[in-house]
N, CA, C and O atoms as a GROMACS GRO file, in nm:
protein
  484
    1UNK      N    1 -11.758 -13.387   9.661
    1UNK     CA    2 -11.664 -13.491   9.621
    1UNK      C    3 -11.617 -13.567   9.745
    1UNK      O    4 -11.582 -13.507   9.846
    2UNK      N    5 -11.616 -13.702   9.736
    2UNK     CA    6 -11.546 -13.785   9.828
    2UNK      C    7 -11.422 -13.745   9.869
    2UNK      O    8 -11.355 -13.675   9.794
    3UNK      N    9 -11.373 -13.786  10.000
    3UNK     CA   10 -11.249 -13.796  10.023
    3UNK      C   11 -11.144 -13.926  10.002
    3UNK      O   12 -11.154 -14.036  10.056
    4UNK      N   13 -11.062 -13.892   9.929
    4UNK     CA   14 -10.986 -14.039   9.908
    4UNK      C   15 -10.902 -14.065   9.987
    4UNK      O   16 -10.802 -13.993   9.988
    5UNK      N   17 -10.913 -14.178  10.079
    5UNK     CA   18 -10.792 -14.220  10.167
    5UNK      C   19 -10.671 -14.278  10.065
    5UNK      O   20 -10.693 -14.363   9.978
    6UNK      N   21 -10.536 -14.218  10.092
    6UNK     CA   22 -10.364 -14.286  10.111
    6UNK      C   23 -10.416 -14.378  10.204
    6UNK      O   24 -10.450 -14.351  10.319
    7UNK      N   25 -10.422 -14.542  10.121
    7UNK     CA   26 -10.398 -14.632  10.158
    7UNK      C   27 -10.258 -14.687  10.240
    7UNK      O   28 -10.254 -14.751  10.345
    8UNK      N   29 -10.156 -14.644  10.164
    8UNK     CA   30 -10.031 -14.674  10.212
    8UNK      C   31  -9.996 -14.549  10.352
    8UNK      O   32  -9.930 -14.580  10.451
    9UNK      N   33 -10.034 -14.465  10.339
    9UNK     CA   34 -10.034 -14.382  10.489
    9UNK      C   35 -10.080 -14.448  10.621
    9UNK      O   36 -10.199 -14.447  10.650
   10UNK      N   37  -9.982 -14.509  10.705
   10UNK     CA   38 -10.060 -14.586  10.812
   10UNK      C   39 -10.112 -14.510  10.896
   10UNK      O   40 -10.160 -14.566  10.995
   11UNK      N   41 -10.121 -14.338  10.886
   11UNK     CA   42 -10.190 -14.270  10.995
   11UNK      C   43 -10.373 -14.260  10.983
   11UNK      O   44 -10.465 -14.216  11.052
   12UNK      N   45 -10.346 -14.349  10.812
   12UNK     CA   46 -10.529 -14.334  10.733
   12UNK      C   47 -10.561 -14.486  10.826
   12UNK      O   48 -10.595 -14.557  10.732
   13UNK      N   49 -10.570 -14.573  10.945
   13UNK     CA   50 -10.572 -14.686  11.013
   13UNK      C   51 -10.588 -14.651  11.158
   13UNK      O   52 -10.510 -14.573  11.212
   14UNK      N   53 -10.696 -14.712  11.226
   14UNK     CA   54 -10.699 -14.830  11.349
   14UNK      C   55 -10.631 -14.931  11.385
   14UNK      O   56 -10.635 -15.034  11.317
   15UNK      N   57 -10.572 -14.922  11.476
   15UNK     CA   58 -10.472 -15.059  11.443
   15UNK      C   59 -10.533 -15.171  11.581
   15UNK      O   60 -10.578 -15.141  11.692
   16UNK      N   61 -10.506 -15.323  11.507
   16UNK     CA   62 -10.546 -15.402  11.601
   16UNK      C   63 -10.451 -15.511  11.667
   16UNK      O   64 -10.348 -15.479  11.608
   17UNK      N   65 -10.419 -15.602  11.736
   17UNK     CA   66 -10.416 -15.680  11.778
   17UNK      C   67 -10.498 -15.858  11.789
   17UNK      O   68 -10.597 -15.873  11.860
   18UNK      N   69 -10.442 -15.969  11.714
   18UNK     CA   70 -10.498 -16.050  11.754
   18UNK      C   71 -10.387 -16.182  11.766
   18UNK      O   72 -10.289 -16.196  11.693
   19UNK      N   73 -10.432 -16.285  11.890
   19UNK     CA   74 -10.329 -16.374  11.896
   19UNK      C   75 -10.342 -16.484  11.794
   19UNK      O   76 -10.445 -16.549  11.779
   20UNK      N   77 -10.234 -16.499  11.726
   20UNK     CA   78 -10.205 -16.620  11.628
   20UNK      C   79 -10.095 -16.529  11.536
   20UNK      O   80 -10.038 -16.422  11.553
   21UNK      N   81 -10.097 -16.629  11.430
   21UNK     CA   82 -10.056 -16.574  11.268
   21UNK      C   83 -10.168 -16.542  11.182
   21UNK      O   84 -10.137 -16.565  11.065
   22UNK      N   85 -10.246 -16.512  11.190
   22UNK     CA   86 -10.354 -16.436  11.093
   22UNK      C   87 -10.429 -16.349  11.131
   22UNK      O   88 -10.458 -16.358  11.250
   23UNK      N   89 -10.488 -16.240  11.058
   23UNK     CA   90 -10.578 -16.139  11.121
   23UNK      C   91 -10.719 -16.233  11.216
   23UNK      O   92 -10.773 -16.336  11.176
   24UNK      N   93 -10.740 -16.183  11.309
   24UNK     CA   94 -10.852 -16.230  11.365
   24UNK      C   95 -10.945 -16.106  11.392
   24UNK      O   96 -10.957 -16.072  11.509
   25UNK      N   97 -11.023 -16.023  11.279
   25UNK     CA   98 -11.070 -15.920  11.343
   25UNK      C   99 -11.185 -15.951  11.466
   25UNK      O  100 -11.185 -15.877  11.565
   26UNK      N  101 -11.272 -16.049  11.458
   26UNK     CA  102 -11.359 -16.073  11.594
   26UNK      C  103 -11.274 -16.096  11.723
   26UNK      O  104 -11.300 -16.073  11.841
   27UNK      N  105 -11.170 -16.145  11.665
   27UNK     CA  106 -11.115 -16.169  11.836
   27UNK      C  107 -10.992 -16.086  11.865
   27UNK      O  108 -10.903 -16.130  11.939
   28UNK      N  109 -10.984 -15.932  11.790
   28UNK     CA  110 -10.855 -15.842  11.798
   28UNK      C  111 -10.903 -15.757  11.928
   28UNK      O  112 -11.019 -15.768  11.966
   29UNK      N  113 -10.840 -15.699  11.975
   29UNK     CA  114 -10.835 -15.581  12.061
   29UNK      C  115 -10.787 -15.436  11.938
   29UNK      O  116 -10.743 -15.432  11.823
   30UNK      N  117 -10.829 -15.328  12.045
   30UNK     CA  118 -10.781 -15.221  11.977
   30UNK      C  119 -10.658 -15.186  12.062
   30UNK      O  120 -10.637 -15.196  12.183
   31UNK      N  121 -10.565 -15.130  11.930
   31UNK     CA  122 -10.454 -15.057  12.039
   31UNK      C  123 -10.440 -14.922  11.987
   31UNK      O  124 -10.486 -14.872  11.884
   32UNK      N  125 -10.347 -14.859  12.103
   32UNK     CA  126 -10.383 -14.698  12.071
   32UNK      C  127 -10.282 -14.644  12.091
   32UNK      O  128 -10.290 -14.521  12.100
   33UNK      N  129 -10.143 -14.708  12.107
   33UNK     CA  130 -10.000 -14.621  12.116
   33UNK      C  131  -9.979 -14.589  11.956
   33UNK      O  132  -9.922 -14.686  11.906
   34UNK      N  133 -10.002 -14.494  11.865
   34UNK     CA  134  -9.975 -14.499  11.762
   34UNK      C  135  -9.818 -14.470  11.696
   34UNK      O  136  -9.768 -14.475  11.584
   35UNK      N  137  -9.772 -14.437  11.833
   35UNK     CA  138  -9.629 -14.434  11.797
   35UNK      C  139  -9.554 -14.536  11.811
   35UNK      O  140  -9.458 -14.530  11.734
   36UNK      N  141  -9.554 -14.626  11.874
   36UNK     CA  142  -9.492 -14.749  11.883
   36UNK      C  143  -9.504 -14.822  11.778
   36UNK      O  144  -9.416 -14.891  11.727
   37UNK      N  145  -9.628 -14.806  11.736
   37UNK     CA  146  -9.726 -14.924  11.620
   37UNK      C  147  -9.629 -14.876  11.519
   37UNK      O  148  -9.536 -14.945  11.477
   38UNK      N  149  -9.662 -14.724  11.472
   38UNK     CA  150  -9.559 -14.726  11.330
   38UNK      C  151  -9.406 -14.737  11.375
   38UNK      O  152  -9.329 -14.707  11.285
   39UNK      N  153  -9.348 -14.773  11.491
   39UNK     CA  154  -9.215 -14.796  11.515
   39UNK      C  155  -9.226 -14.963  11.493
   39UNK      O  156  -9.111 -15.002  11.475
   40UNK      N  157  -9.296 -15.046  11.489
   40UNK     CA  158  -9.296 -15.132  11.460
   40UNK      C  159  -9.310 -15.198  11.294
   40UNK      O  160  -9.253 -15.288  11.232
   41UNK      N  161  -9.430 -15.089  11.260
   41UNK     CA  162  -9.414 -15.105  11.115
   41UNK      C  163  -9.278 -15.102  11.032
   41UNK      O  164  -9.247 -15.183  10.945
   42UNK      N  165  -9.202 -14.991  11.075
   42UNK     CA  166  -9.093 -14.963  11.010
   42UNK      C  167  -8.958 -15.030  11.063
   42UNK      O  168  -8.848 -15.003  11.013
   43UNK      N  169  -8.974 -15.111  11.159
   43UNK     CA  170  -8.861 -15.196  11.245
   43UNK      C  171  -8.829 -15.292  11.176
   43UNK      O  172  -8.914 -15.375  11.144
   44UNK      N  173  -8.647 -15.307  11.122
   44UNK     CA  174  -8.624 -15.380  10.999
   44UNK      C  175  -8.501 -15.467  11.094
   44UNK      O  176  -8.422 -15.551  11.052
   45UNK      N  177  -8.523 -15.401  11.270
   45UNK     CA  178  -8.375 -15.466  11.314
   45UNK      C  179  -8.274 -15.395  11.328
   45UNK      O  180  -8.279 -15.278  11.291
   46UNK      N  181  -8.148 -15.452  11.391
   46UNK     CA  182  -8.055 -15.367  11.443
   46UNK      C  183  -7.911 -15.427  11.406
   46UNK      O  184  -7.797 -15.380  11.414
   47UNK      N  185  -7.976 -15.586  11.348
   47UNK     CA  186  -7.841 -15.630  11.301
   47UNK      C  187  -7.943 -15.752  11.225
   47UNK      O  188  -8.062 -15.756  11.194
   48UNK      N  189  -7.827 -15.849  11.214
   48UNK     CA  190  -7.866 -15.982  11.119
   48UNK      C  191  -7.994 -16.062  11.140
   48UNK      O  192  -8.015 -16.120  11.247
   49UNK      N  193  -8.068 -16.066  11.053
   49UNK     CA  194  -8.175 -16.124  11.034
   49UNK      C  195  -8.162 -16.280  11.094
   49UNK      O  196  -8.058 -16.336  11.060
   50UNK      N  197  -8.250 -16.356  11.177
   50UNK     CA  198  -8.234 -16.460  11.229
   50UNK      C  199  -8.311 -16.553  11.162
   50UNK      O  200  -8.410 -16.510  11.101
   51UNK      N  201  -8.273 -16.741  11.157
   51UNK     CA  202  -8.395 -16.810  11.088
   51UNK      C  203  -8.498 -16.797  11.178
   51UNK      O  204  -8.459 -16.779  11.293
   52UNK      N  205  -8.656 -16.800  11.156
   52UNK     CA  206  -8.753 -16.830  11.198
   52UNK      C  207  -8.762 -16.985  11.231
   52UNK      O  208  -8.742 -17.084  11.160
   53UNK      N  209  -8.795 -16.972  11.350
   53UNK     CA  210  -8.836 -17.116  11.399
   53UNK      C  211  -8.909 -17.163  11.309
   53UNK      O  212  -8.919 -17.091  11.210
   54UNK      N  213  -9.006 -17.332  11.306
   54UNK     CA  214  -9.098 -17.364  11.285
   54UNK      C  215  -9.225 -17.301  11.283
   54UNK      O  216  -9.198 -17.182  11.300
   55UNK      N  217  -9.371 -17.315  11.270
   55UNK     CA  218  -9.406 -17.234  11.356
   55UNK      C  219  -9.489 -17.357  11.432
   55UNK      O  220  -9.582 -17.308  11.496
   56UNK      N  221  -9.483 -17.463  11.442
   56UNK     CA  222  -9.531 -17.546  11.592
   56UNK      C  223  -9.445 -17.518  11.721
   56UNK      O  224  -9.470 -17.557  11.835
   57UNK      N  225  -9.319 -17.431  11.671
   57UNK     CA  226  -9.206 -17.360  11.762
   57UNK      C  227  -9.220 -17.259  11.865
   57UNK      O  228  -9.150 -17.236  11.964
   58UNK      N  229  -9.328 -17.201  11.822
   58UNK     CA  230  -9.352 -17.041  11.839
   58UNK      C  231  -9.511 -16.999  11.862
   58UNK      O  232  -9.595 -17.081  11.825
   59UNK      N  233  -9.546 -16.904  11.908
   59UNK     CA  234  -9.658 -16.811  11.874
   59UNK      C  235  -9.618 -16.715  11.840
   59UNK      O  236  -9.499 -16.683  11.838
   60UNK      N  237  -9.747 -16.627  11.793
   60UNK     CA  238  -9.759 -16.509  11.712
   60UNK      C  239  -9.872 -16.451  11.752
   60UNK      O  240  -9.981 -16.507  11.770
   61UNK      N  241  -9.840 -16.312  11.769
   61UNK     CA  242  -9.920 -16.180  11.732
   61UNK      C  243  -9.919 -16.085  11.678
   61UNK      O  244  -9.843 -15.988  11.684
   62UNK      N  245 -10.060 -16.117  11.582
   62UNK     CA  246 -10.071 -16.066  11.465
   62UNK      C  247 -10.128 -15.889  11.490
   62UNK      O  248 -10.230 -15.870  11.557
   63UNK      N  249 -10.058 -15.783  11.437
   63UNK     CA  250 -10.058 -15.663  11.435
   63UNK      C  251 -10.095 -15.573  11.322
   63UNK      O  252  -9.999 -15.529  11.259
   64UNK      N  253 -10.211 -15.537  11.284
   64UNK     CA  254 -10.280 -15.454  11.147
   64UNK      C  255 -10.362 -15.356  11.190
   64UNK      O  256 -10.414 -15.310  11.292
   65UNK      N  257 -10.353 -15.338  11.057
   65UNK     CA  258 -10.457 -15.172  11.077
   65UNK      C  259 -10.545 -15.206  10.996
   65UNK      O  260 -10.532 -15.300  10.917
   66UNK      N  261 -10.692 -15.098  11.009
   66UNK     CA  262 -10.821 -15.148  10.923
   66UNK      C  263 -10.818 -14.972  10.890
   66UNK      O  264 -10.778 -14.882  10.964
   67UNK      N  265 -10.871 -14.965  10.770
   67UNK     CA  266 -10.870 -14.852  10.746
   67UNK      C  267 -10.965 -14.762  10.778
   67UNK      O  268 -11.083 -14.795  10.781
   68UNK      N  269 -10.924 -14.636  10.806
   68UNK     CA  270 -11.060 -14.578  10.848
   68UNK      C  271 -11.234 -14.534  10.775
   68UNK      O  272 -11.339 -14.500  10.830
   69UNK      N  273 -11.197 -14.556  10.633
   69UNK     CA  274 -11.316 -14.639  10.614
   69UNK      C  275 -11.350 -14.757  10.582
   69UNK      O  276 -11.437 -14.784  10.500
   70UNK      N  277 -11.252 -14.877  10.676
   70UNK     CA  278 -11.356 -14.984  10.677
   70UNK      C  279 -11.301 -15.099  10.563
   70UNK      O  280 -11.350 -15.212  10.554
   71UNK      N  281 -11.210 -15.057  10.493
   71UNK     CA  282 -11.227 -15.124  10.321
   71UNK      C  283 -11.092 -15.203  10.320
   71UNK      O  284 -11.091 -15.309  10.258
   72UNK      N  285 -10.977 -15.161  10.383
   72UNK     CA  286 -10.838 -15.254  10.378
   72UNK      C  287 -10.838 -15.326  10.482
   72UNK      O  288 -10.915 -15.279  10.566
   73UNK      N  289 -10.792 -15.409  10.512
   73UNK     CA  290 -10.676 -15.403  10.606
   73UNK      C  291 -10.528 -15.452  10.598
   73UNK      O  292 -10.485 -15.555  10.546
   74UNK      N  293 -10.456 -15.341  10.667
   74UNK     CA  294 -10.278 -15.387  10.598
   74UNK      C  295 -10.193 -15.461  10.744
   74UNK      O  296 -10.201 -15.436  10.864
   75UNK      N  297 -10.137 -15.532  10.689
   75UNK     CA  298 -10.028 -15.618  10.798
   75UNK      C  299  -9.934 -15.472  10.853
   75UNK      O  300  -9.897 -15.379  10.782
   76UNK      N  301  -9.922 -15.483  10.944
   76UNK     CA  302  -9.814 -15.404  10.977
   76UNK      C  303  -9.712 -15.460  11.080
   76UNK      O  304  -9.614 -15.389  11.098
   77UNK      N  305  -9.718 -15.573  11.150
   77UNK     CA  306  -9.612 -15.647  11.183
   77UNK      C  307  -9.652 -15.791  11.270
   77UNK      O  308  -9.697 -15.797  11.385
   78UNK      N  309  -9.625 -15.884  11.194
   78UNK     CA  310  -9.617 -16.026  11.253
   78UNK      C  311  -9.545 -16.044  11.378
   78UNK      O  312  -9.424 -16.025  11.360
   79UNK      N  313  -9.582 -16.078  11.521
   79UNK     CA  314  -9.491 -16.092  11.600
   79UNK      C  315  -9.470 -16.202  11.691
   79UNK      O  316  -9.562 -16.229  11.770
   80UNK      N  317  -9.317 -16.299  11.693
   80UNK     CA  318  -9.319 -16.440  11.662
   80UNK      C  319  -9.272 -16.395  11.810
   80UNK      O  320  -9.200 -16.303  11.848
   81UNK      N  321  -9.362 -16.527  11.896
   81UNK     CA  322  -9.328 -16.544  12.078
   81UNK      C  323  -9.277 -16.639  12.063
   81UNK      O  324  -9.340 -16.742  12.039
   82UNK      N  325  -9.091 -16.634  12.077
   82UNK     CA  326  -9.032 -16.767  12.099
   82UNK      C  327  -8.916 -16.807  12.207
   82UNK      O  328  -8.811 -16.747  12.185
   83UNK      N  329  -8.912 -16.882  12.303
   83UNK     CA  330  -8.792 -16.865  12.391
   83UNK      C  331  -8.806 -16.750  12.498
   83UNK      O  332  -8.730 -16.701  12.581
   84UNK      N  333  -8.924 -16.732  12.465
   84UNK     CA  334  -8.982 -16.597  12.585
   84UNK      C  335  -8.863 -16.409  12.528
   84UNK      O  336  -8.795 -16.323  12.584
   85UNK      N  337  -8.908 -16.445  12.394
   85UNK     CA  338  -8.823 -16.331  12.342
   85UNK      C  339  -8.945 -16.296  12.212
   85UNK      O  340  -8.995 -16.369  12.126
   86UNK      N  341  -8.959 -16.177  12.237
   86UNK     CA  342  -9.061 -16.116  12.107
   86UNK      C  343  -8.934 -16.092  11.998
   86UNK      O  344  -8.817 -16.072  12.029
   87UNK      N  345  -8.982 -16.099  11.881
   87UNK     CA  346  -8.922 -16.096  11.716
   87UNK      C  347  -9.045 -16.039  11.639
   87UNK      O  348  -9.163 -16.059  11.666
   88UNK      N  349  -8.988 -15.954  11.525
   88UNK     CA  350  -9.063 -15.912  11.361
   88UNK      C  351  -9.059 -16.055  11.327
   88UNK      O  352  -8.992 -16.140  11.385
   89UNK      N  353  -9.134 -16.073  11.229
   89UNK     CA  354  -9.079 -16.156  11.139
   89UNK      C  355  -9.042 -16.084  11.005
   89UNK      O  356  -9.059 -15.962  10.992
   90UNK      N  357  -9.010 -16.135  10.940
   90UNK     CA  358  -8.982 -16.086  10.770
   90UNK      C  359  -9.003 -16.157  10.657
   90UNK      O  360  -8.946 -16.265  10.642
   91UNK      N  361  -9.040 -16.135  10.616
   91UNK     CA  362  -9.095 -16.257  10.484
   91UNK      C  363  -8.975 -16.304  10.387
   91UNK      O  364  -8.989 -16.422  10.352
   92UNK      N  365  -8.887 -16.254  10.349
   92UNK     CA  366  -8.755 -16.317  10.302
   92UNK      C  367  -8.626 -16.246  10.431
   92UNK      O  368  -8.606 -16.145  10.497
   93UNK      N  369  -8.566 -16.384  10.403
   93UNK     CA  370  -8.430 -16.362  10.487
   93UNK      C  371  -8.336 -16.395  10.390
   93UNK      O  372  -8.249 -16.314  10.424
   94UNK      N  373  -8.289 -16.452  10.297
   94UNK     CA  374  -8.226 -16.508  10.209
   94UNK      C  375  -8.258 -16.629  10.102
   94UNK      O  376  -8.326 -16.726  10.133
   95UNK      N  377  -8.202 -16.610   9.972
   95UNK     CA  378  -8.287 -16.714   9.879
   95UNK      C  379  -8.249 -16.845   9.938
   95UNK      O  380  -8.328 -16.933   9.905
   96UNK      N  381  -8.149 -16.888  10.018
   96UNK     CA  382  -8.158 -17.033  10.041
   96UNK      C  383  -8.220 -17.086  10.190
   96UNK      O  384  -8.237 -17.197  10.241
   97UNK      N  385  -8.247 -16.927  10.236
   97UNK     CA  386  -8.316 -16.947  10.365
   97UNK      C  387  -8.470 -16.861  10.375
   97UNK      O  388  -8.452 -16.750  10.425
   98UNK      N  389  -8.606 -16.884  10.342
   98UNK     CA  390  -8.674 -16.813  10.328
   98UNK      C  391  -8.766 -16.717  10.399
   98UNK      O  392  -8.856 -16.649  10.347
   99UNK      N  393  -8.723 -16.723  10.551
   99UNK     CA  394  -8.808 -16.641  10.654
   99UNK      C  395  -8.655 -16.625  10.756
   99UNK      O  396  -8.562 -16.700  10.787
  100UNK      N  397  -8.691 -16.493  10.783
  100UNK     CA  398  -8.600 -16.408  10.946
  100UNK      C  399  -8.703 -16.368  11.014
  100UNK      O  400  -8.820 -16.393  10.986
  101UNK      N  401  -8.662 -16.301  11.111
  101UNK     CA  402  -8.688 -16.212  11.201
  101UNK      C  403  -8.577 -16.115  11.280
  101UNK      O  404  -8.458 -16.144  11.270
  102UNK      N  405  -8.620 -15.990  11.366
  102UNK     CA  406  -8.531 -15.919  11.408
  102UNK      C  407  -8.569 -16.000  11.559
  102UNK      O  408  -8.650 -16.093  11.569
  103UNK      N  409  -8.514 -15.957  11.638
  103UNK     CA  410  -8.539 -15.937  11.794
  103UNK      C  411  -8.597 -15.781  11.810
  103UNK      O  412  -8.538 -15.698  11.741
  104UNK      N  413  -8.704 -15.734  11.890
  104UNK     CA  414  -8.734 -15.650  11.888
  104UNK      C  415  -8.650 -15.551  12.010
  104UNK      O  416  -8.583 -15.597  12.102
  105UNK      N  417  -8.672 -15.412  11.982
  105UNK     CA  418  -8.599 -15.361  12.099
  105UNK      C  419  -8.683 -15.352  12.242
  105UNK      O  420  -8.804 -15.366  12.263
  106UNK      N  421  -8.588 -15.326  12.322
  106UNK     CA  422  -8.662 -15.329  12.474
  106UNK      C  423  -8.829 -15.272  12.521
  106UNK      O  424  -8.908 -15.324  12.599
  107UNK      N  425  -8.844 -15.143  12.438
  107UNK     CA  426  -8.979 -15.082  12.496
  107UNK      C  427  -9.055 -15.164  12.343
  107UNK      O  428  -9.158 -15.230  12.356
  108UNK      N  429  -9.017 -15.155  12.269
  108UNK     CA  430  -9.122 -15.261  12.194
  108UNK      C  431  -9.178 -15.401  12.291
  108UNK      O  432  -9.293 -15.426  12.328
  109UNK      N  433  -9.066 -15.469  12.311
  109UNK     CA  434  -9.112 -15.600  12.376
  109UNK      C  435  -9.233 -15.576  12.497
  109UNK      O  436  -9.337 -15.638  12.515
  110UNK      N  437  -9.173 -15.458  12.572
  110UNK     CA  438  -9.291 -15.467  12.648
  110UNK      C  439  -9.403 -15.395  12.637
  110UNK      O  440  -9.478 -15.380  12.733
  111UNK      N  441  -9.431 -15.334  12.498
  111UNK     CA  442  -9.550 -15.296  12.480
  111UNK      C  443  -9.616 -15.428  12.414
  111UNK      O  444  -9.734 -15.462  12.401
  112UNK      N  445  -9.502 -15.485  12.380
  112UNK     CA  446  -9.667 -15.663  12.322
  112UNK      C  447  -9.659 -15.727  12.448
  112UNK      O  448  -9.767 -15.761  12.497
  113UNK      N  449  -9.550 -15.753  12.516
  113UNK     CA  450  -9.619 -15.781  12.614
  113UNK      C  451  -9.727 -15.741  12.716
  113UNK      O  452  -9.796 -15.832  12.761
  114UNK      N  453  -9.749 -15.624  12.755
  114UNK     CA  454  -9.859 -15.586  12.825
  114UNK      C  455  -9.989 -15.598  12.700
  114UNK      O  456 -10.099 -15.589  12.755
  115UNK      N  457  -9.998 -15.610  12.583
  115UNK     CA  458 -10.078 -15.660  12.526
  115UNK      C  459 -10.131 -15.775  12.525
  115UNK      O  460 -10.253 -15.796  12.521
  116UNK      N  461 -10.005 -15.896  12.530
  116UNK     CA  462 -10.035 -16.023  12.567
  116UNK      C  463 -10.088 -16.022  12.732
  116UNK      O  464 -10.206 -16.040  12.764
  117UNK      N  465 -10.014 -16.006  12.798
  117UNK     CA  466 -10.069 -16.038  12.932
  117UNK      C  467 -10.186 -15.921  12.940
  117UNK      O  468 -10.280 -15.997  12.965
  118UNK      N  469 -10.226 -15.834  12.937
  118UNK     CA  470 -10.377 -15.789  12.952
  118UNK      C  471 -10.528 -15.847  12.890
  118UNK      O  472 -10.646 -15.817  12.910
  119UNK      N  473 -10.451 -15.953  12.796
  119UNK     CA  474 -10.573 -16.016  12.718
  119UNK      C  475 -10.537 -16.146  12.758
  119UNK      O  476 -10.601 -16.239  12.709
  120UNK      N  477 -10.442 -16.172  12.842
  120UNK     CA  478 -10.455 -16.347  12.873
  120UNK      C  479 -10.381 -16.431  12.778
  120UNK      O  480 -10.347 -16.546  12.809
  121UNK      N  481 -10.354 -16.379  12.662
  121UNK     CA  482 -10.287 -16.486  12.567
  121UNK      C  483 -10.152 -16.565  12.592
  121UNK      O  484 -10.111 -16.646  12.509
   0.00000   0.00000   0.00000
C-alpha cells in the first residue's frame, strides 16, 4: 500500500525561495532552515496589521514548499521588501481595507535577507 502524504503537515515539504510575488519554481533556490520557515508560516505578528503598499511600491519574496512527492505546492509566506524593512503579508486586513502585513521579527529579517543578498536579488 502507498503512503499517503498530510498535505497540510508542512514537515511533508521542501521549501523554496523565489524573487517576486509568485511561485517561480525554475528560478527558486532551496532553503534548509526548517525552523525558521515554519516560524514564518505561522507568523501572524506582534501587533496591528499594517496597509500593504501598492505593489509598484514594494518587492516580494515568494516562500513555498513542494511536496515531497512532487504533487502540491503550498504558499507558506509572501514576503513584501519595502522601505528596506521585510513584512508577511496577509490576505485580509479588514473589510474596508483588504491586504496587511506584520513587520517581521529581527532573526526572521535576516534570514531573508541573507537569502536575498546571496542570490543577488
Amino acid at each position: 500500500m502507498a503512503n499517503i502524504i498530510d498535505f497540510d503537515n508542512i514537515n511533508n515539504y521542501k521549501y523554496y525561495a523565489s524573487y517576486g510575488h509568485l511561485y517561480k519554481e525554475a528560478e527558486s533556490v532551496e532553503l534548509y532552515d526548517r525552523e525558521i520557515i515554519k516560524e514564518l508560516y505561522t507568523y501572524s505578528g506582534s501587533g496591528d496589521l499594517l496597509q500593504c503598499p501598492s505593489e509598484e511600491e514594494c518587492n516580494y519574496v515568494c516562500i513555498f514548499g513542494i511536496s515531497n512527492d512532487g504533487i502540491l505546492i503550498k504558499n507558506i509566506a509572501s514576503i513584501i521588501i519595502y522601505n528596506n524593512q521585510l513584512y508577511k503579508e496577509f490576505g485580509f486586513f479588514t473589510e474596508e481595507e483588504p491586504e496587511g502585513m506584520a513587520i517581521l521579527d529581527k532573526r526572521q529579517s535576516e534570514y531573508i535577507n541573507k537569502i536575498i543578498l546571496n542570490n543577488r536579488w
